[in-house]
C-alpha positions in Angstrom: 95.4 -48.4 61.5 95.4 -44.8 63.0 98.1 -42.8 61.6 100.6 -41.3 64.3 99.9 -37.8 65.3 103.3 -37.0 64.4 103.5 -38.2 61.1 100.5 -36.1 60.0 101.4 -32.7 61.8 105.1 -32.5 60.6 103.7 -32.1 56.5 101.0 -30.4 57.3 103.5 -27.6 58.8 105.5 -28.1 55.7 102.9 -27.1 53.4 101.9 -24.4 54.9 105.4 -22.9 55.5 105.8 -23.5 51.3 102.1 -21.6 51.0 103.6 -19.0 52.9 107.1 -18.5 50.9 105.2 -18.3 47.7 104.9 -15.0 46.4 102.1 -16.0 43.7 100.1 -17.7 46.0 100.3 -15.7 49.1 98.5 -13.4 46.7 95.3 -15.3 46.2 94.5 -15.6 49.8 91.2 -14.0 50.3 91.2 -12.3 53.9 88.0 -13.3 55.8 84.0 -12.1 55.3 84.6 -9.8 58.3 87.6 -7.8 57.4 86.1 -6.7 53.7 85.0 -3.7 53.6 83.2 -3.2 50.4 80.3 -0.5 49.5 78.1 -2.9 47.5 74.8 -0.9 47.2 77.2 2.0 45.4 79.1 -0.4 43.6 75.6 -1.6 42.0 74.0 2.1 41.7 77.1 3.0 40.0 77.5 0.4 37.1 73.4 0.6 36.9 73.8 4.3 36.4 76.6 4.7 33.7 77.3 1.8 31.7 81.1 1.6 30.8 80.5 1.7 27.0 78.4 4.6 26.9 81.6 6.6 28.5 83.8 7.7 25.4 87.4 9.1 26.6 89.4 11.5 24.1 92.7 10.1 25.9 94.1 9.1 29.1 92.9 10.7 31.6 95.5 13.7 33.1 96.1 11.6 36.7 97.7 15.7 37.8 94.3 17.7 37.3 91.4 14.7 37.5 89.5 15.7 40.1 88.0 12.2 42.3 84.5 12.4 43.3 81.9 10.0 44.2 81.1 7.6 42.0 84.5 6.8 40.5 85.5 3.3 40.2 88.6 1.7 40.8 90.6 -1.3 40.6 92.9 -2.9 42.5 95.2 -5.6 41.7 97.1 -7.7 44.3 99.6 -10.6 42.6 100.1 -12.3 39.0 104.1 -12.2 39.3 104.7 -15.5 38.0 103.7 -16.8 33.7 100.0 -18.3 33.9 99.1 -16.9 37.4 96.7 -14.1 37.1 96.4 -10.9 39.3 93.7 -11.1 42.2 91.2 -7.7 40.7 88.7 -6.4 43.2 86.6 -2.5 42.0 86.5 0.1 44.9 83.9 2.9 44.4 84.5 6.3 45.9 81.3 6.1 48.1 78.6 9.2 48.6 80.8 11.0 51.3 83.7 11.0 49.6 85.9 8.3 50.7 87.5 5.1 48.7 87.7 1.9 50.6 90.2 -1.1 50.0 90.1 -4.4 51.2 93.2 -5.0 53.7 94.5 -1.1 52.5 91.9 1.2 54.5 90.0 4.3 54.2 90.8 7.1 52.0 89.9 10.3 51.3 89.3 11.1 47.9 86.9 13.4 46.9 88.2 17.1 45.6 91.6 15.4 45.2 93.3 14.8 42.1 94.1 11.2 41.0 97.6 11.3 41.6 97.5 12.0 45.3 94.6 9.4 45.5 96.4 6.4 44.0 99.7 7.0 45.7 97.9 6.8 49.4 96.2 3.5 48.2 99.6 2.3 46.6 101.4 2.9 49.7 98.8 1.2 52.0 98.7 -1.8 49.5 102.8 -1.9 49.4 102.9 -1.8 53.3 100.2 -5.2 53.2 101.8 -7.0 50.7 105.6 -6.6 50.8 106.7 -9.1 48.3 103.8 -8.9 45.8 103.1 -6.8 43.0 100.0 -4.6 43.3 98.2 -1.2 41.5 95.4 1.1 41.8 93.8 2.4 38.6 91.0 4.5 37.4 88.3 2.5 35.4 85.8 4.0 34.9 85.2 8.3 35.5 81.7 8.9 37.4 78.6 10.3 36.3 77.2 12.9 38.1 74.6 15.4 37.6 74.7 19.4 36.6 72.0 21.7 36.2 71.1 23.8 33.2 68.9 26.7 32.8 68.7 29.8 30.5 67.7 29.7 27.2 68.1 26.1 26.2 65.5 24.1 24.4 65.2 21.5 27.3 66.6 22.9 30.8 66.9 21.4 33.9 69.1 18.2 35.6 71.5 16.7 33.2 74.2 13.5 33.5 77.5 14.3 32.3 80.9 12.4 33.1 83.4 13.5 34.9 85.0 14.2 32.0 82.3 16.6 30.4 82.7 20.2 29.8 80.5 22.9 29.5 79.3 22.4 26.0 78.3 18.8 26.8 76.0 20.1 29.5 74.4 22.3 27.0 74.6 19.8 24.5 72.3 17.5 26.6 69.2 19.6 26.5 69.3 20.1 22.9 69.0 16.7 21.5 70.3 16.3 17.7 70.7 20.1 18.0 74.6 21.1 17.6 74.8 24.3 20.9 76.0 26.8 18.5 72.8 26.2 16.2 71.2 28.5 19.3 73.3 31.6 18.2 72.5 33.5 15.7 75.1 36.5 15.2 75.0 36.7 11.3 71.6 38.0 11.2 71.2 42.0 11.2 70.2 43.9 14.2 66.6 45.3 13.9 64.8 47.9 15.4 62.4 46.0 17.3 64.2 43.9 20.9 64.6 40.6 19.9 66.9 38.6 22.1 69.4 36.1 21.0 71.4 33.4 23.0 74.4 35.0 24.4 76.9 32.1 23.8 79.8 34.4 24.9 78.9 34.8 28.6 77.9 31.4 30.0 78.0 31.3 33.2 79.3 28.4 35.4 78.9 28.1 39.2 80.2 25.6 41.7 79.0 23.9 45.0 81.3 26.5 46.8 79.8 29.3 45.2 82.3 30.1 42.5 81.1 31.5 39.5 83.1 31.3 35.8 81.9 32.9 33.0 82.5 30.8 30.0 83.0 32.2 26.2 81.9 29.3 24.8 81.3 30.6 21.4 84.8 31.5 21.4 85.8 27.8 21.7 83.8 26.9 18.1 85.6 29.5 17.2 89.2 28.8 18.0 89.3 25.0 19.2 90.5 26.4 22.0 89.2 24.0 25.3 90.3 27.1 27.8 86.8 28.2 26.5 85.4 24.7 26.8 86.0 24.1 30.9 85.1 20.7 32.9 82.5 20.7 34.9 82.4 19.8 38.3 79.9 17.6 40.5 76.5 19.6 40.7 77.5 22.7 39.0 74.9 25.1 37.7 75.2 25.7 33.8 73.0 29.1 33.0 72.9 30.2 29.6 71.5 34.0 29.1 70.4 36.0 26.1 71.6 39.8 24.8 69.6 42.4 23.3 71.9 42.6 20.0 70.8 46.5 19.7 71.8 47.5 23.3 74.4 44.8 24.7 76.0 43.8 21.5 79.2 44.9 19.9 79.1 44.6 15.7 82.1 43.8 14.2 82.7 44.0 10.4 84.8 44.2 7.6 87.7 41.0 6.5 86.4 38.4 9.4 85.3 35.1 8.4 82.0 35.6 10.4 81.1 39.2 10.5 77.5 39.7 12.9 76.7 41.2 16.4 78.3 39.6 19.2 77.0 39.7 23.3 79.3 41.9 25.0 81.6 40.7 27.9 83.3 42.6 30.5 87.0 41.4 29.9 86.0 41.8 26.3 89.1 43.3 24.0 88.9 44.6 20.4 91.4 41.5 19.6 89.0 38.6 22.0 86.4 39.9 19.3 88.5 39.8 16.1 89.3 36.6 17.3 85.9 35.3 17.7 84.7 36.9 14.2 88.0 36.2 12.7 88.5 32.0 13.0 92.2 30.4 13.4 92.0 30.4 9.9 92.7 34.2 8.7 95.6 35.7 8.4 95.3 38.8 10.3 99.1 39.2 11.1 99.2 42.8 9.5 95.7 44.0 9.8 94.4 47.3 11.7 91.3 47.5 13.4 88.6 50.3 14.2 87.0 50.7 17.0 83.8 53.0 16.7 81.7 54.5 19.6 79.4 56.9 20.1 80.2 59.5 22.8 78.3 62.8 23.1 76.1 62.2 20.6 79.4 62.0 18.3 81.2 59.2 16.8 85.0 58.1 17.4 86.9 55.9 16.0 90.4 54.4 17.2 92.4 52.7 14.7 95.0 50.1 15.6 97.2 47.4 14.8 96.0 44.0 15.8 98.5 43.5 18.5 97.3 46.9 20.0 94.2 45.7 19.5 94.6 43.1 23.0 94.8 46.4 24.8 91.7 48.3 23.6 88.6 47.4 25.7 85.3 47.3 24.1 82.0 48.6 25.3 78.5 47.0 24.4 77.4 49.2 20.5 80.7 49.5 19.6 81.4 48.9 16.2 84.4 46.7 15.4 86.0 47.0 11.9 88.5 45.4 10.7 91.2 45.5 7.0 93.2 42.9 6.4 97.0 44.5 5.5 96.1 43.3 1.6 92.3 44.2 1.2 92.2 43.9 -2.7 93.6 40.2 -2.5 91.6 37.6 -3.9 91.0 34.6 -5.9 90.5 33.6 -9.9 90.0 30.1 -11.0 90.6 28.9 -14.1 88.8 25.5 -15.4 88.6 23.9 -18.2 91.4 23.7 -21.1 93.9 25.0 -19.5 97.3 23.4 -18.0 96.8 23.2 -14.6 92.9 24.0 -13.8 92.9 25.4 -10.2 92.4 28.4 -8.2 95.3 31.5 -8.1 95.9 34.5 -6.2 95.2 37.5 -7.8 95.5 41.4 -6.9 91.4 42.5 -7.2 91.2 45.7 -9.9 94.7 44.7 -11.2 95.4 41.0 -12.2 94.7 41.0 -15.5 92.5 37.6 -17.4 95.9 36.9 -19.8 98.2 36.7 -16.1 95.7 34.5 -14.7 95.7 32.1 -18.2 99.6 32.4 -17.8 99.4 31.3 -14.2 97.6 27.8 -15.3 100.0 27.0 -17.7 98.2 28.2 -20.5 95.6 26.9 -23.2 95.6 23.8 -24.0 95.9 22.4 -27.7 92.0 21.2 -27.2 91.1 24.3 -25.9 88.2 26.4 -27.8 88.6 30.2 -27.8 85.3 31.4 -29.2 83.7 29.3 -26.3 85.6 31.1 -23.5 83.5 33.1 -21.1 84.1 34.8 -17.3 81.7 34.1 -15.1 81.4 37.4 -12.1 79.4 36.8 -9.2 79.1 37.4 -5.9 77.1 36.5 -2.3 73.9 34.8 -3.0 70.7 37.3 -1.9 67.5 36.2 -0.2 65.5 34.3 -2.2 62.7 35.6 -0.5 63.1 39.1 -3.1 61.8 36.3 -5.9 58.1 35.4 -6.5 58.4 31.8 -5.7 55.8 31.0 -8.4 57.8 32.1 -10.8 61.2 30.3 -9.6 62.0 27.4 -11.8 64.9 25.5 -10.2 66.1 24.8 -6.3 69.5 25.7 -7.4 71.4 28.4 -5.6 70.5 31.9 -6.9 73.4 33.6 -8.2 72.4 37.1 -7.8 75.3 39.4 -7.7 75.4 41.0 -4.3 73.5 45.0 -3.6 72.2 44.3 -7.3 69.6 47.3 -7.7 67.3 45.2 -9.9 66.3 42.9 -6.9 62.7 43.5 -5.9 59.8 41.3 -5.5 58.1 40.5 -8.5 55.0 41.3 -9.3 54.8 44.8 -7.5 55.7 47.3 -10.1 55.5 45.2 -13.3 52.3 43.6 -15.3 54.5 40.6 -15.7 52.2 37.4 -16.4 53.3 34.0 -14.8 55.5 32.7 -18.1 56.9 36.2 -17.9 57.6 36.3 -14.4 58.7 32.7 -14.9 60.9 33.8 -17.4 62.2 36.5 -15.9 64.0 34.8 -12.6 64.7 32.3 -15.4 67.0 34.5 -17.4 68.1 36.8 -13.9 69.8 33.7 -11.9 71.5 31.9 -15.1 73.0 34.6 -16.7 76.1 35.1 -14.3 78.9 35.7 -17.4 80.5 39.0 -17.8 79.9 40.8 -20.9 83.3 41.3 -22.5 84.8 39.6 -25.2 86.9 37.1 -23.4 88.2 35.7 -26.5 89.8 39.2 -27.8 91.4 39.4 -23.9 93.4 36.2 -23.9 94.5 37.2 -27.3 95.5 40.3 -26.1 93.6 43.2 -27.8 91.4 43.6 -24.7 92.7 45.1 -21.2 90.1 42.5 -18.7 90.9 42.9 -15.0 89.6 40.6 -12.5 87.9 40.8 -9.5 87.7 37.9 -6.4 86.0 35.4 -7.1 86.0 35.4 -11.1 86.4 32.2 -13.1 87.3 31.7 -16.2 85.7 28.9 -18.2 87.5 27.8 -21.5 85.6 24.9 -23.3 87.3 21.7 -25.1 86.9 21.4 -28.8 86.2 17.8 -29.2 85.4 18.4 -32.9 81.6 17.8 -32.8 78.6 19.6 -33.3 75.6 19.0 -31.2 72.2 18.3 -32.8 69.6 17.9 -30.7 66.0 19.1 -30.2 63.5 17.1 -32.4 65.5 15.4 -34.0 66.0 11.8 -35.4 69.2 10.7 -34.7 70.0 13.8 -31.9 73.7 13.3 -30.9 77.1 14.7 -31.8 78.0 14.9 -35.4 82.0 15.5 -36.6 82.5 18.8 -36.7 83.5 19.5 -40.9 84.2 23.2 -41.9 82.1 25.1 -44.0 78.8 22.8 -43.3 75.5 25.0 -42.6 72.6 24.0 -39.8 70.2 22.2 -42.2 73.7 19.8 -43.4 74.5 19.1 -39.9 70.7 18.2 -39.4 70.6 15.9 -42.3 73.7 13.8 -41.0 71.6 13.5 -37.6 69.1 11.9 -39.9 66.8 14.7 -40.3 64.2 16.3 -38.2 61.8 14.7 -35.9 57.8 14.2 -36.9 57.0 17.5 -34.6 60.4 19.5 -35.5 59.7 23.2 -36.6 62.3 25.6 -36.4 66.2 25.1 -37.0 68.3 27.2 -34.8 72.1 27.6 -34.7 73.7 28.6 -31.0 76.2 30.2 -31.3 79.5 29.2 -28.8 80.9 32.5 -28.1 77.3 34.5 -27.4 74.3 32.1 -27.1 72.6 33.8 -29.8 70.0 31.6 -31.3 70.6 32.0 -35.5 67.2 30.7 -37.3 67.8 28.9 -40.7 68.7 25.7 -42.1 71.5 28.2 -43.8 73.8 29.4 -41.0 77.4 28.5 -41.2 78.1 26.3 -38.0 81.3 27.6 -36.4 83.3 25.2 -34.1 81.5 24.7 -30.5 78.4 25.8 -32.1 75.2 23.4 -31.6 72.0 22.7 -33.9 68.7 23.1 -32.0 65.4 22.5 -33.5 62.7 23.3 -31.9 58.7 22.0 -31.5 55.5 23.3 -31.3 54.7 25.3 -28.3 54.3 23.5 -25.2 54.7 24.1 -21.6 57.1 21.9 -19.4 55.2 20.3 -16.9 51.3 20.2 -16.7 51.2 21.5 -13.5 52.6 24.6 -15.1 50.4 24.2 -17.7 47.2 24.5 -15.9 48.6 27.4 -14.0 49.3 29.2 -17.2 45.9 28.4 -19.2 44.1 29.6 -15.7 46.0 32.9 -16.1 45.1 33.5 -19.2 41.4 32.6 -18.5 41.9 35.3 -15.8 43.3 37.8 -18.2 40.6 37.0 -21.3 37.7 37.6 -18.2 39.4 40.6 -16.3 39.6 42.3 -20.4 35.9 40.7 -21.1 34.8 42.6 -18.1 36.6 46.4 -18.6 34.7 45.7 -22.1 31.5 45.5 -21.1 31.9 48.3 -17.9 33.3 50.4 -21.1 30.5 49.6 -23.2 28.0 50.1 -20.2 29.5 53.6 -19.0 29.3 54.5 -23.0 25.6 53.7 -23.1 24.9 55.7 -19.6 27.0 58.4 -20.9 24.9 58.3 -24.3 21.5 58.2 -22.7 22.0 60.6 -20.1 23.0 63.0 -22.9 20.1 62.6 -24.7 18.0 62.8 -22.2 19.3 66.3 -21.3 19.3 67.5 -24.6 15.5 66.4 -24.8 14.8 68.4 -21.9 17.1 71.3 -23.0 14.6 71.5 -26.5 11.3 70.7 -24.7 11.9 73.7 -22.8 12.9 76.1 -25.0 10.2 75.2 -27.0 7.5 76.0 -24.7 
């Protein structure tokens, strides 16, 4: 039976008056095919182009200085007021001209605005459609976009950065692995010859409208400072140059953390450079600073305090120097038996060894005073100045710094290999000072310190070491008034190839041969073997020298013997003549 017209219009207006009154469901409705306007092609280019997980955000972005550009996506969210009802999301892209579209909101423009501005014209368009339901419009993703680097960079030419990318990620992108400030090199000495470096100081930055910034980006890895670190904009132009250190570079010297030759720039101050050289981490509240130039064929210096120093301009072969207010401070560390091991200020020329001892607490009851030694040294040299055969260890050379006795071997000496051998042997492991530490900390001997000095006092654990060919090598109770040869026999005796008993002593590292030698505490019992060398490769390097040498001596032997015999003959042959022809 065919229901009455009536009876099926009146709930069908009911039900939609109730879809209508419904907050949460007013939201879902979908507005027809022909009123979406959607940019799909840029939606897709976009998400194909930077993945959301390859973009990594130090924090939310600032909504007051982000700059929107193409590219950037948004969402919007229209509903989910009511528990279990979720918001309707739809993404907008900022499309290639510049202008963000919402479905049911409108057009916007967005490019070169900042996000603030951006989401507030969408939120009020979205608030005028939908009255009674919540909605927002939020950043999701920043664009890519694409900046161009050139200068000297291992790999210029276009690179992708994000929106949020500064400067160093643009030059970061053509090194690979390669940190940017590995390009510098402002430690190394100037040289006579031009050689160019990579002027990290004096990128330059320019816009689409022509606008050009000149970046100290060195100064950044130097201070943290990301004023010296700018964003990049869409299809800025990243040029890196280089600096003739001898002609465009300032020096600057003296207590920095990273003293070299720096490129000159043209807003450059004495304290920008201090700065750079100096690192947030030195104190250079007090300090004074020299600034040295040549005019007329003359040099002058200006010396000022460090705040001055913001005033005094800088021109390119200047020489910046700078002294720290306390120049002889330093440090001394104390190791070993002591109280409190660590490192302590100390006044360099004046802090004496027994204020540094008093300053960690003091010995210990373990501690060994005949074994106490200082060790002094200073910056590690080149290890180029050594003959590399003759190195025996990777370890780091501990040459003392402007030590006259480094040359390269093998120029002025008839050192053989084992000598040369032993000769870097002895010159990198023997960085004690040559006092007697022992009468210092007992008082009878006036030892100053310098920076970087550390005191090493041994524990006395009571045992001797015995070791070398030995039996049983190992450590042996210390007993007083045992010789060498009685320690020995409690380490069961000497080995099948053992030779030579040696006591070391603790307090020099004199070898004492003889099974007789009283053995003091901290001394050790060595006994030696028959000659060998330590490696075969060494080995065979050493017999082929000495082939050399026993060949090179075989041959002046028989040139001597050969000019003898010429020498001989000729003479007799010219006294022969001289008597023939006086007889005739």
């Amino acid at each position: 039976m065919p229901l009455p017209v009536r009876g099926i219009v009146l709930p069908v207006l009911a039900a939609v008056c109730c879809l209508c009154a419904s907050p949460d469901v007013a939201a879902q409705y979908i507005p027809p095919a022909a009123s979406t306007a959607r940019v799909p092609t840029l939606s897709g280019a976009a998400r194909t182009a930077r993945p959301t997980e390859d973009v990594v955000l130090a924090g939310p972005v600032d909504a007051e200085t982000y700059l929107v550009g193409p590219g950037d996506v948004f969402v919007v969210s229209v509903g989910g007021g009511s528990v279990g009802v979720p918001p309707r999301q739809t993404e907008a892209v900022v499309s290639a001209d510049g202008l963000l579209v919402i479905a049911e909101a409108g057009t916007f423009r967005a490019a070169g605005r900042t996000l603030a501005a951006v989401r507030a014209d969408a939120a009020a368009a979205l608030s005028r459609q939908y009255r009674n339901v919540p909605t927002d419009v939020a950043l999701v993703a920043p664009r890519r976009f694409a900046v161009y680097v050139s200068g000297a960079v291992p790999l210029p030419g276009r690179q992708t950065v994000t929106a949020l990318g500064r400067v160093e990620d643009a030059i970061a992108a053509t090194t690979g692995e390669l940190n940017p400030l590995a390009l510098a090199d402002y430690e190394t000495p100037t040289r006579f010859e031009v050689e160019r470096r990579v002027a990290l100081r004096n990128v330059t930055v320019t816009d689409q409208d022509g606008a050009v910034r000149r970046v100290d980006l060195f100064r950044y890895y130097a201070t943290g400072d990301l004023a010296y670190n700018p964003r990049l904009v869409d299809g800025a132009a990243v040029f890196v140059p280089t600096f003739d250190p001898v002609r465009e570079g300032v020096a600057v010297a003296g207590d920095v953390e990273r003293p070299g030759t720096y490129d000159w720039r043209p807003d450059d101050t004495a304290a920008a450079l201090v700065a750079v050289a100096g690192g947030p981490g030195l104190d250079l509240a007090d300090a004074s600073v020299r600034r040295t130039r040549v005019v007329g064929g003359q040099p002058q210096s200006v010396v000022v305090s460090l705040a001055e120093a913001r005033t005094l301009d800088v021109a390119p072969r200047d020489q910046i120097s700078v002294v720290a207010a306390a120049p002889d401070a330093g440090y001394a560390s104390a190791v070993g038996a002591v109280a409190f091991p660590g490192t302590y200020p100390i006044v360099s020329g004046q802090t004496t060894l027994t204020a540094l001892v008093e300053a960690a607490g003091g010995l210990t009851d373990q501690a060994l005073l005949r074994g106490a030694y200082l060790e002094r040294t200073a910056r590690t040299e080149p290890q180029a100045a050594l003959d590399p055969l003759a190195y025996p260890t990777d370890r780091p050379v501990t040459i003392a710094m402007f030590d006259s006795t480094v040359t390269s071997l093998g120029r002025l000496s008839d050192l053989g290999l084992v000598g040369r051998r032993y000769y870097v042997q002895e010159y990198v492991s023997t960085p004690r000072l040559s006092v007697d530490v022992p009468a210092a900390l007992a008082g009878s001997l006036d030892l100053r310190l310098r920076d970087g000095d550390r005191l090493v006092v041994p524990r006395d654990l009571g045992v001797v070491r015995v070791f070398g060919q030995v039996s049983s090598p190992g450590y042996v109770p210390y007993d007083p008034g045992l010789t060498a040869g009685e320690y020995l026999a409690r380490a069961g005796g000497p080995g099948p190839a053992g030779t030579t008993v040696y006591t070391v002593d603790a307090r020099t590292g004199r070898f004492t041969a003889g099974p007789e030698t009283l053995v003091q505490p901290g001394d050790a019992v060595f006994v030696d073997r028959p000659p060998t060398s330590d490696s075969p490769e060494f080995e065979n390097l050493a017999i082929q020298e000495q082939r050399e040498e026993r060949e090179a001596a075989r041959d002046r032997r028989q040139f001597l013997f050969q000019t003898i015999t010429t020498t001989v003959t000729t003479l007799g042959f010219l006294i022969g003549t001289y008597f023939t022809a006086t007889r005739n």
